[in-house]
C-alpha positions in Angstrom: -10.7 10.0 -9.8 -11.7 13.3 -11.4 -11.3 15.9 -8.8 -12.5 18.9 -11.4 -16.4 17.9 -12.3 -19.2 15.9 -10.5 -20.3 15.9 -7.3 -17.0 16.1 -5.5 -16.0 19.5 -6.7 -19.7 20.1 -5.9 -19.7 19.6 -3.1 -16.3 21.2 -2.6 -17.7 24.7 -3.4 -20.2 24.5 -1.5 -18.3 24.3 1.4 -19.7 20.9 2.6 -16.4 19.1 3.0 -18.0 16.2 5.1 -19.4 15.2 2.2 -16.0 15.4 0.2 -14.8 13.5 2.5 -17.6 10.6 2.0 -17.9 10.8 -1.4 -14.2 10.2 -1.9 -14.0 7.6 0.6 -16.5 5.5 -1.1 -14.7 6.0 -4.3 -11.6 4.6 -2.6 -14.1 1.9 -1.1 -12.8 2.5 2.3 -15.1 1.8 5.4 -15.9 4.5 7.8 -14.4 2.4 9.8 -11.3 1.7 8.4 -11.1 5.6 7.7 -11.8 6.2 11.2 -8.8 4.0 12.6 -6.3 6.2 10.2 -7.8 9.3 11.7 -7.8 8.0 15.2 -11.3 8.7 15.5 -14.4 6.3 16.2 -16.8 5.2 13.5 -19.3 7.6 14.6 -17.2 10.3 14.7 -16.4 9.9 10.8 -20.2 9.4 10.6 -20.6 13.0 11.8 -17.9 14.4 10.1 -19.2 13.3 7.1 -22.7 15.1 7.5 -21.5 18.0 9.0 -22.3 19.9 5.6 -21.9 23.6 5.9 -20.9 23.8 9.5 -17.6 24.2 11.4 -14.8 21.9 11.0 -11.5 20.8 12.7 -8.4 21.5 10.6 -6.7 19.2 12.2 -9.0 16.5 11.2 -9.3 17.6 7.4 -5.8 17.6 6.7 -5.7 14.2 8.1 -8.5 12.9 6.4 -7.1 14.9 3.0 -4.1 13.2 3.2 -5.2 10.1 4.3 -7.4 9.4 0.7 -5.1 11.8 -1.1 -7.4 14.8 -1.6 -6.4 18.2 -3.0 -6.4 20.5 0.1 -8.1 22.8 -2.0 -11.2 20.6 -2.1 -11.3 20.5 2.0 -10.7 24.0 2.6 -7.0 23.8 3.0 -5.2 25.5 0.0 -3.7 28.3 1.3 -2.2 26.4 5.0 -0.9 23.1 3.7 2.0 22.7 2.4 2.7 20.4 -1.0 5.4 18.1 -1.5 6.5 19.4 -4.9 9.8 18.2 -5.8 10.8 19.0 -10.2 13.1 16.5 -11.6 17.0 17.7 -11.2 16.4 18.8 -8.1 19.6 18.9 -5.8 19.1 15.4 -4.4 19.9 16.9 -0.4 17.2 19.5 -0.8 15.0 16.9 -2.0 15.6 15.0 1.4 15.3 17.8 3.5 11.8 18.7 1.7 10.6 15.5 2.6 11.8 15.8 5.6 10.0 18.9 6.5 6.5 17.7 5.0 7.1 15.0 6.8 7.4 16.7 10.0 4.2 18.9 9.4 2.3 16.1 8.4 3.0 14.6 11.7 2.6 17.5 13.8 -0.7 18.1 12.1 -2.2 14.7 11.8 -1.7 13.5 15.6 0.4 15.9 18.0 -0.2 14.3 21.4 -0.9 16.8 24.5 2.2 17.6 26.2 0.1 15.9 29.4 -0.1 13.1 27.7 3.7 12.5 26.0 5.1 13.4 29.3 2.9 10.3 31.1 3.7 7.7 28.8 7.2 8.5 28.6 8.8 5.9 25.4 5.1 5.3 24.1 5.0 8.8 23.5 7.7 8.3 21.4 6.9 5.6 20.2 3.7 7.0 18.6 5.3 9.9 17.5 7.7 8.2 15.1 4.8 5.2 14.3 3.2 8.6 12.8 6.0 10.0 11.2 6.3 6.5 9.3 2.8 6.8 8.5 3.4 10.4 6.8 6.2 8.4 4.4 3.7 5.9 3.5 1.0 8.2 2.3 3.7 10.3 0.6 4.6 7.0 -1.6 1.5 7.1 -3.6 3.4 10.0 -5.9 7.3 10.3 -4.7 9.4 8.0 -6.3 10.9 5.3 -3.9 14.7 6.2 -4.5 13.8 9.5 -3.1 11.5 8.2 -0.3 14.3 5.1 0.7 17.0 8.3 1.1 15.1 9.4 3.7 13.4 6.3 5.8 17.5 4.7 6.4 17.8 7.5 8.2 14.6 7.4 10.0 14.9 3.9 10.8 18.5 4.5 12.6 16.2 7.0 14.4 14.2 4.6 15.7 16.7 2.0 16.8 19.1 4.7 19.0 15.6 5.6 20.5 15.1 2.1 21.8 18.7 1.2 22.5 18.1 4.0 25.0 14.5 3.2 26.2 15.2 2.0 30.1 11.2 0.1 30.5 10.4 -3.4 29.0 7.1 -1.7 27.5 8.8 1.5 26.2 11.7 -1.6 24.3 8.5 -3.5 22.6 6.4 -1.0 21.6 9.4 1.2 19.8 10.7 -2.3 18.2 7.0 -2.5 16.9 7.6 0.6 15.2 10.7 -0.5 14.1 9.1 -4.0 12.1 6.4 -1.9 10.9 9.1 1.1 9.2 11.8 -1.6 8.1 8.6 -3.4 6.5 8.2 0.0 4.7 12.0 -0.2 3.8 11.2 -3.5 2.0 8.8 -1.8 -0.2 10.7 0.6 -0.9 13.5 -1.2 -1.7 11.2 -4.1 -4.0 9.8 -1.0 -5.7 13.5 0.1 -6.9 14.0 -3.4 -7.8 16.8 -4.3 -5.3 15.3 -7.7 -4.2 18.5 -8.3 -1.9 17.9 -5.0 0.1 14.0 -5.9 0.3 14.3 -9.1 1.6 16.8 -7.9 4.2 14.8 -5.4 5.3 11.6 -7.9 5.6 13.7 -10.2 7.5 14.6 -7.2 9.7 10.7 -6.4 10.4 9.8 -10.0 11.2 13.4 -10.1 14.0 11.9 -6.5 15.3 8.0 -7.9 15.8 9.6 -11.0 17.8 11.9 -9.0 19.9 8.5 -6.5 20.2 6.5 -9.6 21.4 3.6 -9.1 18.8 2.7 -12.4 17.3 0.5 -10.6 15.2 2.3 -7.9 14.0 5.0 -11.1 13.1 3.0 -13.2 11.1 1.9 -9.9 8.8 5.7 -9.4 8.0 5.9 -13.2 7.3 3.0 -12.7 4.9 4.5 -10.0 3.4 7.7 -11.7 3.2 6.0 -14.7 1.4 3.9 -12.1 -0.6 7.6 -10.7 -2.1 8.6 -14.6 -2.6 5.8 -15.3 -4.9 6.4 -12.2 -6.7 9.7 -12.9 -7.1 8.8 -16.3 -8.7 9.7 -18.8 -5.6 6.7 -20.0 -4.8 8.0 -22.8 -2.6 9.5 -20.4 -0.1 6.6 -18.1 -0.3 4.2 -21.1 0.8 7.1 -21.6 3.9 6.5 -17.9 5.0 2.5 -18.4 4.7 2.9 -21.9 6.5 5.7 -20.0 9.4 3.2 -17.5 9.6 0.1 -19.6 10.5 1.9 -21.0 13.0 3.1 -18.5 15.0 -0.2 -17.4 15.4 -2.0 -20.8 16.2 -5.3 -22.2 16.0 -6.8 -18.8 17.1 -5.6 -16.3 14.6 -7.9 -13.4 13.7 -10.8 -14.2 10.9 -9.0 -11.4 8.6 -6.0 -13.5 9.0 -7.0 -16.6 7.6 -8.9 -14.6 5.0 -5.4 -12.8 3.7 -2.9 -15.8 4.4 -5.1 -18.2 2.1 -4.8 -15.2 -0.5 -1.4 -15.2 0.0 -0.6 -19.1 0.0 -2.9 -18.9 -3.9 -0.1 -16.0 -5.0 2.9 -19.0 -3.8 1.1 -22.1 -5.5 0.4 -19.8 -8.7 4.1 -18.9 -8.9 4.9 -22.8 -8.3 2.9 -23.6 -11.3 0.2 -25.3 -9.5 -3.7 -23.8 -10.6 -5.4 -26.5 -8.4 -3.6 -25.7 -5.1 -4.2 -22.2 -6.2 -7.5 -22.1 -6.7 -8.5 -23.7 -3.5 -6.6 -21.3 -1.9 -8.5 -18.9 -3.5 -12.1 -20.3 -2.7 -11.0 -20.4 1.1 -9.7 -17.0 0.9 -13.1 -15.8 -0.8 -15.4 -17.5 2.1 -12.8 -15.9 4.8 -13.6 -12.6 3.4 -17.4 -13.3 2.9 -17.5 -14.1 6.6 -15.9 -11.0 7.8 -18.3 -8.1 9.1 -17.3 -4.9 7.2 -18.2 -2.9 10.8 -14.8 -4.9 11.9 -11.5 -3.4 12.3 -8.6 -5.1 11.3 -7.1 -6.3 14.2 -3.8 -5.4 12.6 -3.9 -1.3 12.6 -1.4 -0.7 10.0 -3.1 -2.0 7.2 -6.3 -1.7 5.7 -9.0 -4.0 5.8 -9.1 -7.4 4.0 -12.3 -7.1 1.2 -13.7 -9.4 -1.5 -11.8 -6.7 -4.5 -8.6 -8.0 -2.8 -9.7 -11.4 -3.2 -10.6 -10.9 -6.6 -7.5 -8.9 -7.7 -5.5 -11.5 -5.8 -7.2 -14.2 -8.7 -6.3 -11.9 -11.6 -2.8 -12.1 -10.4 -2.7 -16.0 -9.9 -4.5 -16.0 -13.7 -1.6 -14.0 -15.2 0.8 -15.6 -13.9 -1.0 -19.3 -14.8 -2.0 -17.8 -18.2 -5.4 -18.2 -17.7 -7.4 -15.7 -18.9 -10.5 -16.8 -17.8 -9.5 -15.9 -14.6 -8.3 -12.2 -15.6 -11.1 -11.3 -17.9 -14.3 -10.0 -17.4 -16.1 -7.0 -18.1 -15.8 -5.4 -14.3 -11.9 -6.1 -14.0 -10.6 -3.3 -14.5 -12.5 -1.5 -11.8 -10.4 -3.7 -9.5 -7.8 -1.4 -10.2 -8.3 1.2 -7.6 -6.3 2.2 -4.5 -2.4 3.2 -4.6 -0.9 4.2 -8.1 1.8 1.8 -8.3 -0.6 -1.5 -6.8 -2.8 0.0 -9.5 -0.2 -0.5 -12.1 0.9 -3.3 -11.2 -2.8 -5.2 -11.6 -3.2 -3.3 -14.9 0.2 -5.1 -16.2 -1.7 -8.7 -14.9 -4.9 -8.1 -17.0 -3.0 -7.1 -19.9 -1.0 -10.1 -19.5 -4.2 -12.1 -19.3 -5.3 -10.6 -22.6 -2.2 -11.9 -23.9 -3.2 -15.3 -23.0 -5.9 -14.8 -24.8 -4.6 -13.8 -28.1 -6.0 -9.4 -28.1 -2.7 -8.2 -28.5 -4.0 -4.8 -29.3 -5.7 -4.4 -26.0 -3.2 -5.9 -23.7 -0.5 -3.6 -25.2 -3.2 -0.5 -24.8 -3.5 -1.2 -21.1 0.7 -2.1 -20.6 1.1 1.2 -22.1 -1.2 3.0 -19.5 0.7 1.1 -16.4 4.2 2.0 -17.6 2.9 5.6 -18.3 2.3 5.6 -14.1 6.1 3.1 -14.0 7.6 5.5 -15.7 5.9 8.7 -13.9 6.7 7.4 -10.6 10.3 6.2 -11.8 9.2 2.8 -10.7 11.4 0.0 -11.2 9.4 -2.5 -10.5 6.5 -1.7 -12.7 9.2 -1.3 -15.5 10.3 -4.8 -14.8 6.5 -6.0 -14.8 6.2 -4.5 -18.1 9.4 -6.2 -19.5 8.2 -9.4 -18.1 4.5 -8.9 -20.2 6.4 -7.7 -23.1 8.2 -11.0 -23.5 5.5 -12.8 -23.8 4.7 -12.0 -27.0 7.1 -13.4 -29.1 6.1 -12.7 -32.7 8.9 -11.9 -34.7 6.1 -9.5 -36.5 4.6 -7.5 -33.6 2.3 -4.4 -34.4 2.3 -0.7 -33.9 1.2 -0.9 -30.7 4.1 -2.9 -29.4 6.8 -1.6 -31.5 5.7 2.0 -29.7 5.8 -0.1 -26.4 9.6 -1.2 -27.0 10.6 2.0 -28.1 9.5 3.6 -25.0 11.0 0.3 -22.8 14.0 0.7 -24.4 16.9 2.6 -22.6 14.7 2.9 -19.5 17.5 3.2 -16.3 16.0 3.8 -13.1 
């Protein structure tokens, strides 16, 4: 997203920062909404902020709203009071943690600080939402911090957690804090699946989906399970993947949410693509495609800690399914690319697919021209699981005669230790 020109930076000077605010939210093809439940604010409320032009605004609320779709503070006003998370490579790896630790903290304190009336009347849900929000302030700070260097930090946070609802005395204060728990060990998973240490991730999954039991959320359970089975199918083992899919409908019956059965079928098409099987896939695929046709975009996910399920999922969910069936029909088309939106490292990650579908279909050049651009953000985020992505397209092609393109490629694969 260029930042520097257009009507953004516009906008920007002018001192309109409402409209900022919209015009990047569209770009990130966010509902006001869905923008509105990160902020903690209604959809109206986002409504007015967003046409507020050149009037008053709460602080408070930009630097949420700034970090929230990952906007320069500059652009909202907030240059000279928010503090960056710059960390240069070679830093001292404790000073590292204890920077993160510290945005961290502001990020918290600035995003949502409850009133002291209100912490002190809902005793461990005050806590509760207080570290829920500091897990929240590690997730945005993923998008450009290197997972080693976030994973150093959220063990420790986690622990956190767990001593605070060993010691919680009320049943409600116990669930709500193990809630927190499942949703920062899910975090963990990623973190750890991002490094490349499948043991730790699926540890740390199975860890989120024991918490969400023990917190009583069948919701909140099933999503780990899907997330689970989501890491499965990545990880090539399709079978269990369609197990954690199948567990996961289950638990939450024959009334589950509409979004639900929109992701899960996208889900169960990533297991039967990994098993092999483009039928089962594809079916999955249509269902998954009419769930999220029939949702209203003016809903809410009923599961706050992500975002909304959309038709772009749907169809970036298919690209995957086509590399990984090498079919390219399902990975090219002239509009694919502008699937790949959102985080960085997702955004890799879906670049590495289409260029394996290009592969399928014989353009060397331009498969290897887009790989090049995902490990370029692999490399820059010292991602290991991009880098394994992009070892996994490389050895497709198997020419014993590649071209420049790919002989540049391999150079700049080879001797990569993350």
């Amino acid at each position: 997203m260029d930042f520097q020109t257009g009507p953004i930076r516009d906008a920007s000077r002018a001192g309109d920062y409402g409209r900022v605010i919209e015009l990047v939210r569209k770009e990130r093809r966010m509902t006001q909404t869905a923008l509105g439940q990160a902020l903690r604010l209604s959809q109206s409320a986002v409504s007015r902020l967003e046409k507020k032009g050149q009037g008053d605004y709460s602080t408070t609320i930009l630097e949420a709203a700034a970090a929230h779709l990952a906007i320069p503070p500059a652009l909202v006003g907030l240059a000279a009071n928010r503090p960056q998370p710059q960390v240069k490579d070679g830093s001292d790896d404790m000073h590292r943690r204890t920077l993160l630790g510290g945005v961290v903290a502001t990020a918290a304190t600035s995003v949502l600080s409850p009133t002291p009336a209100a912490d002190a009347a809902d005793g461990g849900g005050g806590q509760a939402a207080a570290l829920r929000l500091a897990t929240s302030a590690y997730r945005r700070l993923d998008g450009f911090t290197p997972s080693r260097d976030l994973y150093d930090v959220i063990e420790p946070h986690i622990r956190l957690i767990q001593s605070t609802t060993r010691s919680a005395t009320a049943d409600g204060d116990r669930a709500r804090l193990a809630a927190v728990g499942s949703e920062a060990a899910s975090f963990a998973g990623w973190l750890a699946w991002d490094k490349g240490d499948a043991g730790s991730a699926r540890s740390w999954y199975g860890a989120a989906i024991k918490a969400a039991d023990t917190a009583g959320h069948p919701l909140l359970a099933a999503y780990q399970r899907g997330t689970l089975a989501q890491f499965e199918a990545y990880a090539g083992n399709g079978v269990e993947a369609l197990n954690q899919a199948r567990r996961a409908r289950r638990s939450l019956g024959d009334r589950r949410p509409a979004v639900a059965e929109a992701w899960l079928s996208s889900v169960e098409a990533l297991g039967h693509a990994a098993a092999g099987d483009r039928r089962s896939a594809d079916k999955a695929l249509v269902a998954s495609r009419a769930g999220a046709e029939a949702l209203k975009e003016s809903e809410p996910p009923p599961w706050p800690w992500v975002f909304s399920f959309t038709m772009e999922k749907v169809a970036a969910c298919r690209v995957t399914c086509g590399a990984w069936l090498s079919l390219p029909d399902w990975v090219i088309s002239d509009d694919v690319e502008a699937l790949a939106t959102g985080h960085p490292k997702q955004r890799a990650l879906l670049v590495l697919d289409i260029a394996a579908g290009y592969l399928a279909a014989g353009r060397v050049e331009a498969a290897f021209a887009l790989a090049s651009r995902a490990l370029d953000a692999g490399l820059a985020s010292r991602s290991g699981r991009i880098v394994e992505r992009a070892r996994a397209v490389r050895r497709i092609l198997t020419t014993a005669s590649p071209p420049k393109i790919v002989r540049d490629f391999d150079d700049r694969l080879h001797g990569v230790y993350l």
